[in-house]
C-alpha positions as a Markdown table, in Angstrom:
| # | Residue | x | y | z |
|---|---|---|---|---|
| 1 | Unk | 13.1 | 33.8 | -115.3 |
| 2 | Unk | 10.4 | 35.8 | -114.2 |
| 3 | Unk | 10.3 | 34.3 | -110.6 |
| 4 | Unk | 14.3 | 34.8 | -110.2 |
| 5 | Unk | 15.0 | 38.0 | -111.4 |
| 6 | Unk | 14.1 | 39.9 | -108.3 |
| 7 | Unk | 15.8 | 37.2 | -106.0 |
| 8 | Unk | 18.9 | 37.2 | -108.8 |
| 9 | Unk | 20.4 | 40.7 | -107.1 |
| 10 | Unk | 19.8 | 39.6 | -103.5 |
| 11 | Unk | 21.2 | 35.8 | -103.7 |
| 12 | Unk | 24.5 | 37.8 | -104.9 |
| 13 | Unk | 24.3 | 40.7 | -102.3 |
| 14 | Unk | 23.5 | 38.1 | -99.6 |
| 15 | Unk | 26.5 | 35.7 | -100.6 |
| 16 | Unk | 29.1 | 38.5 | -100.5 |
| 17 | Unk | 27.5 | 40.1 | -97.3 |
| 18 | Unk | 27.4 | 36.8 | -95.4 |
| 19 | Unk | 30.9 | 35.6 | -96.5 |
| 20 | Unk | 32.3 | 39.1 | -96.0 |
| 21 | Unk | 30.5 | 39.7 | -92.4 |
| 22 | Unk | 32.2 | 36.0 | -91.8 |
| 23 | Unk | 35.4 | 36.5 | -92.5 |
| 24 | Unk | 35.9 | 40.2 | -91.1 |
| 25 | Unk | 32.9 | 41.2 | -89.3 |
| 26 | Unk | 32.4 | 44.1 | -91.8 |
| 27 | Unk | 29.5 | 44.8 | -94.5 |
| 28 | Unk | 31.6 | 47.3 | -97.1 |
| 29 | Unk | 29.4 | 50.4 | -98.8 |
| 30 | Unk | 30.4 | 49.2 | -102.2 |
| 31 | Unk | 28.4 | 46.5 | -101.5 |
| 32 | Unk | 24.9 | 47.9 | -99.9 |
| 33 | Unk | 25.1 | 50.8 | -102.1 |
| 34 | Unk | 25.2 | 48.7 | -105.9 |
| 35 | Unk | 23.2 | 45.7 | -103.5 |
| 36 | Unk | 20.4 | 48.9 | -103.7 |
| 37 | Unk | 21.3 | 50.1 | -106.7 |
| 38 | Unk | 20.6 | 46.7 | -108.7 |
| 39 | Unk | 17.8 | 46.2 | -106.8 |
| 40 | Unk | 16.2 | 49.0 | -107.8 |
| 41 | Unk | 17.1 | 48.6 | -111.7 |
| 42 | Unk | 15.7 | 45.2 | -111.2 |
| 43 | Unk | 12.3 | 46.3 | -110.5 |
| 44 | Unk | 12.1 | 49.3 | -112.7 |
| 45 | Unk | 13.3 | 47.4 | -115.5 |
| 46 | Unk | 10.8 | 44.3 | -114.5 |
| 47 | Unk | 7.4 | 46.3 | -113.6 |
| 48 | Unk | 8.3 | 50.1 | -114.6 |
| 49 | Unk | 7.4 | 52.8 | -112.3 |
| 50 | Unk | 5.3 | 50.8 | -109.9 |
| 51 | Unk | 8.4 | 48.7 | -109.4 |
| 52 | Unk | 10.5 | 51.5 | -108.9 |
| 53 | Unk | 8.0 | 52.3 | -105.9 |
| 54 | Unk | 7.9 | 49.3 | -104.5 |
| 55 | Unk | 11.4 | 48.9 | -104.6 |
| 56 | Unk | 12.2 | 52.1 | -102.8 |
| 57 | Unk | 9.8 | 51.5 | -100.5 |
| 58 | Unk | 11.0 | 48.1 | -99.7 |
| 59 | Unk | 14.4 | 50.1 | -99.1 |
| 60 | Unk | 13.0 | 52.5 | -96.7 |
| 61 | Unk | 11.4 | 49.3 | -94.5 |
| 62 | Unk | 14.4 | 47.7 | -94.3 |
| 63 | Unk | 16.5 | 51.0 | -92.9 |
| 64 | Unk | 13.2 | 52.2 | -91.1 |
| 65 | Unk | 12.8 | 48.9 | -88.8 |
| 66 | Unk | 16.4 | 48.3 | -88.3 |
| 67 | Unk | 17.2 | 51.8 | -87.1 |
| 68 | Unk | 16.2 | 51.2 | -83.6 |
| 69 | Unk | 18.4 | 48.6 | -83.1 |
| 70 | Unk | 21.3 | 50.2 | -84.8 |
| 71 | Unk | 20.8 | 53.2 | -82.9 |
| 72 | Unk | 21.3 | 51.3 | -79.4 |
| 73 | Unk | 24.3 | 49.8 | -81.0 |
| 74 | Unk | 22.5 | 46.4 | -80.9 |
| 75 | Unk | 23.0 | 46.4 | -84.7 |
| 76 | Unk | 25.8 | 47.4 | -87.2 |
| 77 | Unk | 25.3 | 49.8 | -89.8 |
| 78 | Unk | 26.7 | 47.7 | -92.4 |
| 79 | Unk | 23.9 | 45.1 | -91.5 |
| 80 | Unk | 21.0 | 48.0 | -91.3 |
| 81 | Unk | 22.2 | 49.3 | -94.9 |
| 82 | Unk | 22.5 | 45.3 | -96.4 |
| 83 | Unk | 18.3 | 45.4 | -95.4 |
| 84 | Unk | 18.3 | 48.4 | -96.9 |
| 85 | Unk | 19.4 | 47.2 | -100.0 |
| 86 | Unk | 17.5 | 43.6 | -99.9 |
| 87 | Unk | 14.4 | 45.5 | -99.6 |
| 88 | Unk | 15.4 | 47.4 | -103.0 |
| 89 | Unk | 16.0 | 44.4 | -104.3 |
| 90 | Unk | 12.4 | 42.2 | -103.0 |
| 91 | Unk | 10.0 | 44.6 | -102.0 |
| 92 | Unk | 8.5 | 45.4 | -98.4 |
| 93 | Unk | 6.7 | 41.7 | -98.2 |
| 94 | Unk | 9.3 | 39.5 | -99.6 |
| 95 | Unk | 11.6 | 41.7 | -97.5 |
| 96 | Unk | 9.3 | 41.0 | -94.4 |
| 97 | Unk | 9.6 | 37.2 | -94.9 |
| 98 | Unk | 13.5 | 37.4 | -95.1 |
| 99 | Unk | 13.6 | 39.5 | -91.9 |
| 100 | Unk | 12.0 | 37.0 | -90.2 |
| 101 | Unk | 13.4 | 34.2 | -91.3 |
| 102 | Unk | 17.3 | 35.7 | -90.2 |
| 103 | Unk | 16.2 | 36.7 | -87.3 |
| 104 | Unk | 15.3 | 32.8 | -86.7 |
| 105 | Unk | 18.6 | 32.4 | -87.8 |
| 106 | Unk | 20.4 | 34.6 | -86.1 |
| 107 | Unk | 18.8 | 33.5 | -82.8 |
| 108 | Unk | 20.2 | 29.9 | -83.4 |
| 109 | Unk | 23.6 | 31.4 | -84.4 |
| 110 | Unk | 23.4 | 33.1 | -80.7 |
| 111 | Unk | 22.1 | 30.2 | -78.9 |
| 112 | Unk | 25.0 | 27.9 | -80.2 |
| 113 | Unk | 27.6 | 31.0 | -79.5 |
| 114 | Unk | 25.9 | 30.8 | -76.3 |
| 115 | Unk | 26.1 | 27.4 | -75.4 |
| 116 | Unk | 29.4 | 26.6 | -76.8 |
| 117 | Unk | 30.8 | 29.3 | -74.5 |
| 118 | Unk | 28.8 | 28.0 | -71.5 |
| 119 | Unk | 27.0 | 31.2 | -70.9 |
| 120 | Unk | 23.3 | 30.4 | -71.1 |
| 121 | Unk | 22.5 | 31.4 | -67.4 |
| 122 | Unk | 24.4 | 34.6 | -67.9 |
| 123 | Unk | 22.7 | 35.3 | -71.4 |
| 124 | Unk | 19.1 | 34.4 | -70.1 |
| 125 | Unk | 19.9 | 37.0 | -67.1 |
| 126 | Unk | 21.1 | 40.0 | -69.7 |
| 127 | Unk | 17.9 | 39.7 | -71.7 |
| 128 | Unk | 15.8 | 39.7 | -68.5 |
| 129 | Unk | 18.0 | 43.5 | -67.9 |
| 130 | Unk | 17.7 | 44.5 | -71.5 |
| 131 | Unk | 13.6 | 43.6 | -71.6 |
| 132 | Unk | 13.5 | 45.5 | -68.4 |
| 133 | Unk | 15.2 | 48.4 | -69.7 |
| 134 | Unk | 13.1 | 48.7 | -72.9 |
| 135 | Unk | 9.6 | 48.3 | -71.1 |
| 136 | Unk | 10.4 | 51.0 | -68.7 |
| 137 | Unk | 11.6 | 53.2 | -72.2 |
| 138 | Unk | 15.2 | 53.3 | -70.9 |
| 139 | Unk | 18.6 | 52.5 | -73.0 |
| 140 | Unk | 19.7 | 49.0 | -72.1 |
| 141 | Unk | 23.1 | 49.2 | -70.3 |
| 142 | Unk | 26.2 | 50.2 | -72.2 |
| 143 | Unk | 27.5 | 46.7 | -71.4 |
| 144 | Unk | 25.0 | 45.1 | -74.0 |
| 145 | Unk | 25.8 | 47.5 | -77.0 |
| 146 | Unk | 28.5 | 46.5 | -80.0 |
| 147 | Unk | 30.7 | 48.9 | -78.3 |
| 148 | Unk | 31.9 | 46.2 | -75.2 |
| 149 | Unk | 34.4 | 44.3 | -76.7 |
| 150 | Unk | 33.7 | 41.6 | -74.5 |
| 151 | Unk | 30.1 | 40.9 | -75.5 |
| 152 | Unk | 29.9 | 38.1 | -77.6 |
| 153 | Unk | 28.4 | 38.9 | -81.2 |
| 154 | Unk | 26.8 | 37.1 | -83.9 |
| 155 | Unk | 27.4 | 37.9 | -87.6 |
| 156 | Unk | 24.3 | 39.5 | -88.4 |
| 157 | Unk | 25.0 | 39.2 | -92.2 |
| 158 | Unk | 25.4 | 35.3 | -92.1 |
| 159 | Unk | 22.1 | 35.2 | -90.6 |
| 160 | Unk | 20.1 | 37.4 | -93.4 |
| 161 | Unk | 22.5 | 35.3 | -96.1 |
| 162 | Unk | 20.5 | 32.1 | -94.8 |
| 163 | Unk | 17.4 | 33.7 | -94.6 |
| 164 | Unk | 17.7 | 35.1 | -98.5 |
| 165 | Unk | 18.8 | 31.8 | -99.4 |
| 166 | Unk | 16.2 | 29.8 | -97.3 |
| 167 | Unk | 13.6 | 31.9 | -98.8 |
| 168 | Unk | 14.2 | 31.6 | -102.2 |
| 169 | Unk | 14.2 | 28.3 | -102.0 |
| 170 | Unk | 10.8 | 28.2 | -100.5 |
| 171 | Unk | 10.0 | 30.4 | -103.4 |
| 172 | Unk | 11.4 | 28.3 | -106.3 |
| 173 | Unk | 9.8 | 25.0 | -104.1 |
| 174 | Unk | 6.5 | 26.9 | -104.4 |
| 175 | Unk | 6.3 | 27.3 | -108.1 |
| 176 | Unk | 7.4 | 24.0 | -109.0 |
């Protein structure tokens, strides 16, 4: 019980995040907000104060790292405040290990977006413009930001639902 109790909050958040972000492209408040909120009663009622901490700062590395991105409108905020609330929930390393593991995920969400819609050359030529643009410190063109309604997007929250769920069963694998 002891392994799942942690991941118990964030299987749930990540399910109703990724189904939600599916369906209507939209991560509700209700959500993120009790998503943070059980997270953090999770680990004060596990470990007490020091879970408390770890919890909250597991929160604030979620939300910190994310913010860029969400403030170039490369990211939604409901999709910054559901890391926000996974890193409540795991704590900054497990957190760290989900990150990476949706960003994986959402990168083969985009690539099959990508070549489904026969737009690889296209693609490969807008992240040449938008690696340019952050090397010299500029904004990446408006074009590029959640705002064009032509740009295709990915449902962020799908990908982090994967990578919650492929990480906890790593987890569980790993104390077998």
């Amino acid at each position: 019980m002891n392994f799942l109790s942690p991941w118990l909050p964030a299987l749930v958040v990540a399910a109703v995040a990724g189904w939600t972000d599916w369906k209507s492209r939209r991560i509700p408040n209700w959500l993120t907000v009790s998503g943070a909120l059980a997270g953090l009663a999770t680990n004060a009622a596990l470990h007490g104060w020091k879970g408390l901490q770890f919890a909250l700062l597991g929160a604030l590395l979620g939300l910190t790292l994310l913010l860029p991105l969400v403030a170039i409108r490369a990211l939604g905020a409901g999709d910054w405040k559901l890391v926000g609330a996974l890193g409540a929930c795991l704590a900054p390393a497990l957190l760290v290990t989900v990150l990476i593991a949706s960003v994986f995920t959402a990168g083969l969400i985009a690539l099959v977006q990508v070549i489904r819609s026969r737009r690889l050359r296209q693609t490969l030529l807008n992240v040449v413009r938008i690696l340019a643009a952050l090397v010299t410190f500029h904004l990446p063109p408006q074009e590029f930001s959640l705002d064009n309604p032509q740009a295709t997007k990915i449902p962020f929250g799908v990908a982090v639902a994967v990578g919650v769920f492929l990480c906890a069963l790593a987890r569980a694998g790993s104390q077998l």
